[in-house]
N, C-alpha and C positions, 0 to 999 in steps of 0.2 A: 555745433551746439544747437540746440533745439530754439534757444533764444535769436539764433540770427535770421528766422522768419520776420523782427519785430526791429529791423536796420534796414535803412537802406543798402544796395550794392554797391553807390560810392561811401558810403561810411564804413561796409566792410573791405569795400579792397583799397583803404588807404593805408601804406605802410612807410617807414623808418627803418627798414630793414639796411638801407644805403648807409645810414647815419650810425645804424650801429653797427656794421659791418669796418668802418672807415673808423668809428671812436675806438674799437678792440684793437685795430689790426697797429693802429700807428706807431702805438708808447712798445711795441717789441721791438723792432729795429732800432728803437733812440734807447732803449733800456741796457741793448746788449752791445751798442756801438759804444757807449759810454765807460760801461762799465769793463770792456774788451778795452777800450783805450785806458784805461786806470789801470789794468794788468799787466798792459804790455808797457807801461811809463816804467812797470815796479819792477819788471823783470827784465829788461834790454838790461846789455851788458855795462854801459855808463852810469845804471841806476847803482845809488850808493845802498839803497835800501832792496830789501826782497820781501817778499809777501808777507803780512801782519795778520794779526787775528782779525782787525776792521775789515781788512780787503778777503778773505773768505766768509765773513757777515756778509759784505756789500753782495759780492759773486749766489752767495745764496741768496739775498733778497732781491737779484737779478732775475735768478731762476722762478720765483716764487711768483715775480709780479710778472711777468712773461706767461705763468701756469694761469696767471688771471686772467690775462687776454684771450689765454688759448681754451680755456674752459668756459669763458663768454660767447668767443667763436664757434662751438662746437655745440653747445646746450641751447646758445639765444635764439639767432635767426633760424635754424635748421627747425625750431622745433616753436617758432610764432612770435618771439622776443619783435618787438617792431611792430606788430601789428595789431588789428583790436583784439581782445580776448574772447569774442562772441562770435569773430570769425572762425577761430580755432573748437577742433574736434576734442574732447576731453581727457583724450589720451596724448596729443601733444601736448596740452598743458601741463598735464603731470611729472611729462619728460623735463619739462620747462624747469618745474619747482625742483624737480630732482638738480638739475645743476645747476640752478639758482643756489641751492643749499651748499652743493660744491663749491660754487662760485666765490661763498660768503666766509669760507671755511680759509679760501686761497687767500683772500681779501685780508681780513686777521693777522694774520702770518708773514705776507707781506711788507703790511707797514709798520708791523710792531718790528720786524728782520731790519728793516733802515733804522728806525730809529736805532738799534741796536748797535748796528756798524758805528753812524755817527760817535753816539758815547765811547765806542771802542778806540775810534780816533780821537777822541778828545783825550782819554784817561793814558794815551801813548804818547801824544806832542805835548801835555799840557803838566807839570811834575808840582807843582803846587799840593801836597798833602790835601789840605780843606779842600779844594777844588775837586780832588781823584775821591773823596767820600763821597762829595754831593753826586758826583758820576754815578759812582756806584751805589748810590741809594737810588737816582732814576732809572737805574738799570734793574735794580728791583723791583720798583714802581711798574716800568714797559712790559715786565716777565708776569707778574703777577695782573697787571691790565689783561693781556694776551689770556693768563689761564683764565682768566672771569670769562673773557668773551667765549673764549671754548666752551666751558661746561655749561653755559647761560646759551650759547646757541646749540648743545645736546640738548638741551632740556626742555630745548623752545617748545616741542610739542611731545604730547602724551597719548600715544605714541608715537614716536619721532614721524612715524611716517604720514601721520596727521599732516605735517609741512606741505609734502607735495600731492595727497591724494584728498581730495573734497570727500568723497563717499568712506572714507573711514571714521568708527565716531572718537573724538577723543579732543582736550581741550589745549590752545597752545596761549605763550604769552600775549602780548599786547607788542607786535611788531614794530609800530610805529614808537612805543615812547621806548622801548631796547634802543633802536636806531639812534633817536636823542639819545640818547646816555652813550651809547657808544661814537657819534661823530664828537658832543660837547665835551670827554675827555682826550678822545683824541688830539682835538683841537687844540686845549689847554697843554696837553701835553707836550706837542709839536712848538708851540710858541716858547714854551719854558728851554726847551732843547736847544732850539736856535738861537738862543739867545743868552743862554749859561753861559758862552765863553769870554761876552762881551766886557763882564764885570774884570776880566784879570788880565784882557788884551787891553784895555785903558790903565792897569796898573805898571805895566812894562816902561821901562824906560825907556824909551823909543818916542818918537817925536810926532806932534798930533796929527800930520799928515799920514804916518803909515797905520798910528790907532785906528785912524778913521777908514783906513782903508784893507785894514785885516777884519777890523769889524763887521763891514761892508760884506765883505769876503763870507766871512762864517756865519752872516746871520741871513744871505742868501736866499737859506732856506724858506725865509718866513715864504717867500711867495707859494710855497707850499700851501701854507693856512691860507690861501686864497682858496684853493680845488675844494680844500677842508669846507670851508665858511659855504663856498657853494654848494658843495654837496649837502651841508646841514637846512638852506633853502627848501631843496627838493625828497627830502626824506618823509617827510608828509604822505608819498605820493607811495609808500609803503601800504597804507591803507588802502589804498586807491581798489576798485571793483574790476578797472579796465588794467591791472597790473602791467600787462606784457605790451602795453601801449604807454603810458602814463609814468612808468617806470624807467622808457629809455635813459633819460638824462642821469638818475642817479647810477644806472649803472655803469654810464660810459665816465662818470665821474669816480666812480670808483676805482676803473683799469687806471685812469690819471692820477690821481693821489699818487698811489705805488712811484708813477715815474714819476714826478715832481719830487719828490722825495731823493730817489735815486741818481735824476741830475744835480740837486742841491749837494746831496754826500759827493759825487764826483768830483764838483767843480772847483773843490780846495787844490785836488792834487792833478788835477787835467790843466787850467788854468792856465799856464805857461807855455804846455806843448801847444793849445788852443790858439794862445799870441802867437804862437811864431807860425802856425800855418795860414793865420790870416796875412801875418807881413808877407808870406811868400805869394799869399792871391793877389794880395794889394800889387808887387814888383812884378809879377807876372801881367796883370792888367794895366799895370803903368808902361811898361815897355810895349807890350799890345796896341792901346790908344796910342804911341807916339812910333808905333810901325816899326819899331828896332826888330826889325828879322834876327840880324844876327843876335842878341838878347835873347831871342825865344827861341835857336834851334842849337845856338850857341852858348847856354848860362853860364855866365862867372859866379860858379858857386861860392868863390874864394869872398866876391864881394858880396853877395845873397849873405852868406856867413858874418864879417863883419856887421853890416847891416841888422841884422840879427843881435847881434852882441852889443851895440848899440842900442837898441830899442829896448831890450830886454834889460839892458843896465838902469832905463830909465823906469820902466818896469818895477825892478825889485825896489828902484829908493821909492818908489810910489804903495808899494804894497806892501814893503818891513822886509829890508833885507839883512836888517837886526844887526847890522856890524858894530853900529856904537852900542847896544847894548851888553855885548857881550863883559864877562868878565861882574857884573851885576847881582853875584848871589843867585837866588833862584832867578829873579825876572832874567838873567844871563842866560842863565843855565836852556830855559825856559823860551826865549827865543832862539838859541842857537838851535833847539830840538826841532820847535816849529821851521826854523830855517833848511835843517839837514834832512827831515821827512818831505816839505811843500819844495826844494828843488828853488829857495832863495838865494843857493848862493850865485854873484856874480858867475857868468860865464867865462 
């Protein structure tokens, strides 16, 4: 650009390109390792249950927020993301805004696709009537969110392609306060989700340590609305003149949302295989520091196994293995379901 006679040469070749290169690339292998372990829990031959309409939600919101990274990857660094915008020649920029706009489009879809799953999973473990409306009223809430964000970012500019080309004339919205509106319902939104189930897992008969600790469990999520909260910080920076500098943070916050999300849905139904692979590092690392060769070339899987069922026993009475509740009317009903989809029962 014509403007970078008017910078120094360390001000133009400072970049962030490492930082966004490392914020897109990491949330895919933790998106699809996750969500790949939630598939193969639902499908091995001991699972009592088989694929649900939640787990092809999740698997698509898998894919969605992977298409985030991979369209950050491809649009960002390659083409100035990272670096100042006075360094860049007019034509990378353009390419920039072009899958910036893809970028935002993925973004959308994404997180509204999690939230989506989660309710799916709720309105299947959870059979309380009042409870499966309000589901399904924030499921029309999430649906009809998602179409605003759509036709509110077609419309953003006049003509669309206003977005990514400076030299066309035409007029778009107010970028920065879209942003607010779109992270401040998100946000609201994401707290209200994670937190829906808590009202009828304190009404279950079941005793207040495993209240507390299924609570725990499903409301998980909230650390979501952390990424949330952050990103609503650095949305400002939408205005910003040095975009494709000033910019990084919100966008490596945005590939993160998606997975934060996506671990949070996971972690109901991963949870337990998660415990027992840690006891197996744990007795692997304990026979290791105490030199038992024959333990580590030789395992007693037989005792690995008990060991396991012991732990795991202590496990379910700590996080609702709902036995005493059964037989309860709906709170019965209602735990025994959560119990037979989350893999509560004793081993």
């Amino acid at each position: 650009m014509s403007a970078a006679t008017q910078y120094s040469a360390a001000y133009l070749a400072q970049s962030r390109v490492t930082e966004v290169v490392v914020g897109y690339s990491v949330p895919i292998p933790l998106e699809i390792l996750t969500t790949g372990w939630r598939i193969w829990i639902k499908l091995r031959p001991s699972s009592k249950n088989g694929l649900a309409f939640d787990d092809y939600l999740m698997l698509w919101a898998t894919i969605i927020g992977v298409a985030v990274c991979v369209s950050g990857l491809c649009y960002g660094p390659p083409y100035g993301f990272g670096r100042h915008v006075e360094a860049l020649p007019t034509t990378e920029v353009e390419k920039f805004m072009r899958g910036d706009y893809i970028f935002s489009h993925f973004y959308d879809f994404a997180i509204a696709s999690t939230k989506l799953s989660v309710l799916a999973l709720y309105h299947r473990i959870f059979i309380t009537p009042k409870f499966r409306l309000i589901v399904l009223a924030t499921v029309v809430w999430v649906i009809l969110w998602l179409m605003t964000m759509e036709i509110v970012l077609g419309l953003e500019c006049r003509p669309i392609q206003k977005f990514w080309s400076s030299g066309v004339a035409g007029t778009c919205f107010n970028l920065v306060a879209f942003s607010y509106f779109t992270n401040i319902t998100n946000l609201l939104t994401d707290i209200w989700i994670f937190l829906l189930p808590v009202p009828v897992i304190l009404r279950l008969q079941i005793t207040r340590e495993k209240k507390l600790g299924l609570s725990l469990l499903f409301s998980v999520g909230l650390a979501t609305c952390a990424i949330s909260a952050a990103r609503l910080t650095v949305v400002v920076t939408q205005g910003s003149t040095d975009y494709t500098w000033a910019g990084v943070p919100l966008g490596i916050l945005s590939a993160w949302e998606p997975l934060g999300g996506i671990l949070c849905a996971n972690l109901p139904l991963i949870y337990k295989s998660l415990a027992a692979l840690f006891i197996g590092l744990k007795t692997t690392l304990s026979n290791t520091a105490a030199g038992d060769r024959a333990a580590i070339h030789r395992p007693s899987w037989m005792h690995l196994d008990n060991r396991y069922r012991a732990e795991m026993e202590v496990e379910v009475h700590a996080l609702g293995s709902f036995e005493d509740a059964r037989g309860h009317g709906h709170d019965g009903g209602e735990a025994e379901g959560m119990e037979m989809e989350m893999g509560f029962q004793s081993p």
